[in-house]
N, C-alpha and C positions, 0 to 999 in steps of 0.2 A: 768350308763346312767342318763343324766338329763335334763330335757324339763320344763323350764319354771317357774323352782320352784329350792330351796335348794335342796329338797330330792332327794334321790340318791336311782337308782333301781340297783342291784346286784344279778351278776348272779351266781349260784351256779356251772357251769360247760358251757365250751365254744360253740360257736356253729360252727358246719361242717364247714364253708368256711372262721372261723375267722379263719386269721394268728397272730393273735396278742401271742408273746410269754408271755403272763402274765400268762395264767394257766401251771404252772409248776410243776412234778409230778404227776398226775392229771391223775387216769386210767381212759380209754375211754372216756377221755374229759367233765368228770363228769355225764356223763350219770348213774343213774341205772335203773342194768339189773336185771329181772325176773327170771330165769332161773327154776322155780317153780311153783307151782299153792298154794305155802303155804304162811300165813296171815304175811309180814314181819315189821317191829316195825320203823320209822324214827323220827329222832332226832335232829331238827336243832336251833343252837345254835349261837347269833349273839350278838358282843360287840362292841362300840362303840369309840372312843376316849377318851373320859374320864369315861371309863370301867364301862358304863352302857351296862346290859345284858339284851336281850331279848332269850325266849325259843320259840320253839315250837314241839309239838312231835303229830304222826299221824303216821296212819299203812294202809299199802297199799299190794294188791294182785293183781298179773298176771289176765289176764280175760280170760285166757284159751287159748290164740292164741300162739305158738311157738316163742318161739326168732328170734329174727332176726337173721342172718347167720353174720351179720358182724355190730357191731355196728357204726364206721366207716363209711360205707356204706351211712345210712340213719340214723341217732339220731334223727333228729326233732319228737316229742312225739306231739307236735301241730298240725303237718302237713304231717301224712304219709296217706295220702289218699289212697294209694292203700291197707294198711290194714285195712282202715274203712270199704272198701268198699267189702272186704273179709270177715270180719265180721260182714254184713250186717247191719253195720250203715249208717247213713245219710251224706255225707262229702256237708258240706256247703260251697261249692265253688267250683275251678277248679283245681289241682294237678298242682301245679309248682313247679318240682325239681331244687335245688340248684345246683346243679350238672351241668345241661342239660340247653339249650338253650328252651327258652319258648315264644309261642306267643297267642295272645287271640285278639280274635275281636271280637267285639257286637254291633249294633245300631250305626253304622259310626265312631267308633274310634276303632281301634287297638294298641296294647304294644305287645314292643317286649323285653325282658329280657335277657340279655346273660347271658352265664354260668358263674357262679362265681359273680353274682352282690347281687344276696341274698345269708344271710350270713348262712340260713336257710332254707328248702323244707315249702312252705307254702300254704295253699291255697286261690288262688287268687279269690279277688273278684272286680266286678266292675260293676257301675248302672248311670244312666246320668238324667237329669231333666233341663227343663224349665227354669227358672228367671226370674221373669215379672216386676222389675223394676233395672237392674241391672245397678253400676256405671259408667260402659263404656260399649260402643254398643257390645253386641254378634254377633259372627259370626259364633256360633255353641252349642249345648245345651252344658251345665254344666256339667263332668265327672267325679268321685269319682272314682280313681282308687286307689285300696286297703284301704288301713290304713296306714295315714302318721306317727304313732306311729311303723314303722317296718322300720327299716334303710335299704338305698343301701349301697352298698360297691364301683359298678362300676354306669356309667351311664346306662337308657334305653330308648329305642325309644319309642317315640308316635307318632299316625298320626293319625287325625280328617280329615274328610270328609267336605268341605265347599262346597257350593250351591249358584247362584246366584249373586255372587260379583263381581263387576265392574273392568274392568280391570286396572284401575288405584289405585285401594284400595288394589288389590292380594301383588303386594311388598312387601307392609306394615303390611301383615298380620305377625301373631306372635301368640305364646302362651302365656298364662295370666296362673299362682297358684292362685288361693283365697286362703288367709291365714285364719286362724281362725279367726283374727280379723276384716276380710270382705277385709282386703286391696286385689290389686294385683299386684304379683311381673313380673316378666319381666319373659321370657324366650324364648331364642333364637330359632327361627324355619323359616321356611320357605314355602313357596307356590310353589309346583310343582303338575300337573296331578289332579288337582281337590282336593287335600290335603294338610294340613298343617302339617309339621313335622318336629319335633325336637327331642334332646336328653335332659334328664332333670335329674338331682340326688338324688330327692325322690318321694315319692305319694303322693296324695292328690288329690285335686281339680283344674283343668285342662279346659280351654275354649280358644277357638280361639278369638284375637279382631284384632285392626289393630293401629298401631302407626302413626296417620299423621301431631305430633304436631311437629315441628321443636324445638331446643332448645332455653333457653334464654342467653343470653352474658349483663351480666351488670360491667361495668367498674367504678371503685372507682374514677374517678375524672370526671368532665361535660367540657362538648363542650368548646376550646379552653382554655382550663387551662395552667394555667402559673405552668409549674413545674421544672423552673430553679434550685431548692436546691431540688429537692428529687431525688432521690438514686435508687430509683426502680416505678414500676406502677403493677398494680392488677386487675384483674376480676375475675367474679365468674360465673360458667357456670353451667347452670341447664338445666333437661329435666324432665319432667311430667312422664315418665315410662320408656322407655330400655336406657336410661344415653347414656351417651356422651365419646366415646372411643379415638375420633381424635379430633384434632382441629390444625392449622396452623395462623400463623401472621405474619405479614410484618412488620415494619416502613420505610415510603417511598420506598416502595417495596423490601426491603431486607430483609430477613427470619431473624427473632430473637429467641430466644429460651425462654423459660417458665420453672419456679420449679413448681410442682403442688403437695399441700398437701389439698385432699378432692375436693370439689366442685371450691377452689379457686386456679388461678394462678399467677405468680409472675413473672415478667421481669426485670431484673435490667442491668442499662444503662449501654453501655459500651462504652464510647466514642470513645476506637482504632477501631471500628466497625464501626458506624455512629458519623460523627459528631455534636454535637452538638454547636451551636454559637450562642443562643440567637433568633434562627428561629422559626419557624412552622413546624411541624411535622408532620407527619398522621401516626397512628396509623389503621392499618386494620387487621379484625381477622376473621374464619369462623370457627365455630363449626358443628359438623357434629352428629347426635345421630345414636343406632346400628339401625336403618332402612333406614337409608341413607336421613333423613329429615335435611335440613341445616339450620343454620342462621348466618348471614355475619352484623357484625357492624363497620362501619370507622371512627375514630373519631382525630379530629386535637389538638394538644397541643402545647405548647412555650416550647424550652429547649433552 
């Protein structure tokens, strides 16, 4: 696993809900088992590519509690809440089995986990706050659910409680990630029954805003350009936050088709289609971004 850097985290043994066939021969999926209360000796031993070795060795004991009945079952060593809590420890947080379908609600946002989307039993944690000068208007406190350092496997639902907002704003609402680096990314949701709610593929940091910016449409030639010798024509379509999924064009009202690599689109003239002779043309195009905000540019050229 890597995030952000060269280094590479390795795991010594798979987790419950990975299907990935890389751990191969591999009893109980590298889990060890206790099966004793006596003091046992570990030894782990790590080489590199160009056969630099790292050691480390450490001895570890059962703390008295029974085996588990099936290691299969339940492996996560991180997150078996139900045996912290038999052994009267402290479990900081809420028991969500990998296994089981999980839901949690606190302070106007609920998640919903289906079975199989953690790839391990963990426990859940989640806490919300404030913003008092944030980059785009809130339309619901800031929610930290879990630890975006713990991967999904499937998606899971969220649903934030909204208050107050005008009904021509509700469409437009959506869900915002703040990213570590303060940006925020897009994520698809919707406004039904006083909530906003979508599905989203990892944790993190989570707030309601609203997209009401329409997109931009800029075309690489100006108003009445003479583009008798060129071959094709180009725009570039942008949007401020949930981007731009559709778009349709005309010239002189007849549907033309686009290549699209990135932000830019490309049309290339086809005369058996429209003629060209030396006229005026129009050029009309409407971009549409995912909240349904549009913007519509007509622009006249010579071919």
């Amino acid at each position: 696993m890597q995030r952000g850097s060269r280094n590479e985290l390795l795991r010594l043994g798979g987790q419950p809900m990975d299907k990935l066939p890389v751990y191969y021969g591999v009893r109980d999926r590298g889990a060890v088992v206790l099966r004793d209360e006596e003091l046992h000796a570990v030894r782990i031993v790590a080489e590199d590519d160009n056969g630099n070795i790292s050691e480390v060795g450490f001895r570890v004991k059962r703390a008295g509690r029974t085996a588990q009945a099936s290691v299969n079952e339940q492996t996560s060593v991180n997150a078996q809440a139900a045996g912290m809590q038999a052994d009267g420890m402290q479990a900081d947080g809420t028991p969500a089995d990998c296994r089981r379908q999980f839901s949690y609600s606190m302070d106007g946002a609920s998640v919903t986990i289906p079975a199989g989307a953690l790839y391990e039993s963990i426990l859940y944690k989640q806490s919300s706050q404030e913003v008092a000068q944030p980059r785009m208007k809130h339309y619901s406190p800031v929610y930290t659910l879990h630890n975006d350092n713990v991967p999904l496997h499937q998606a899971i639902t969220i649903a934030i409680d909204v208050a107050d907002v005008p009904d021509a704003v509700k469409p437009k609402l959506c869900l915002a990630r703040i990213a570590a680096d303060g940006r925020y990314r897009y994520a698809a949701a919707k406004h039904e029954g006083g909530r906003v709610s979508g599905k989203v593929r990892a944790f993190g940091r989570y707030v309601v805003v609203a997209d009401k910016t329409p997109p931009v449409i800029k075309p690489s030639f100006s108003e009445g350009a003479d583009l008798t010798g060129a071959k094709s024509i180009s725009l570039t379509l942008s949007d401020n936050f949930s981007g731009v999924p559709s778009f349709s064009a005309t010239i002189d009202g007849q549907w033309i088709a686009f290549e699209q690599r990135g932000n830019t689109i490309t049309h290339f003239f086809n005369p058996e289609r429209i003629s060209y002779n030396g006229a005026a043309h129009t050029l009309k195009i409407t971009a549409t971004d995912s909240k349904g905000n549009s913007a519509t540019l007509t622009r006249k050229f010579v071919r």
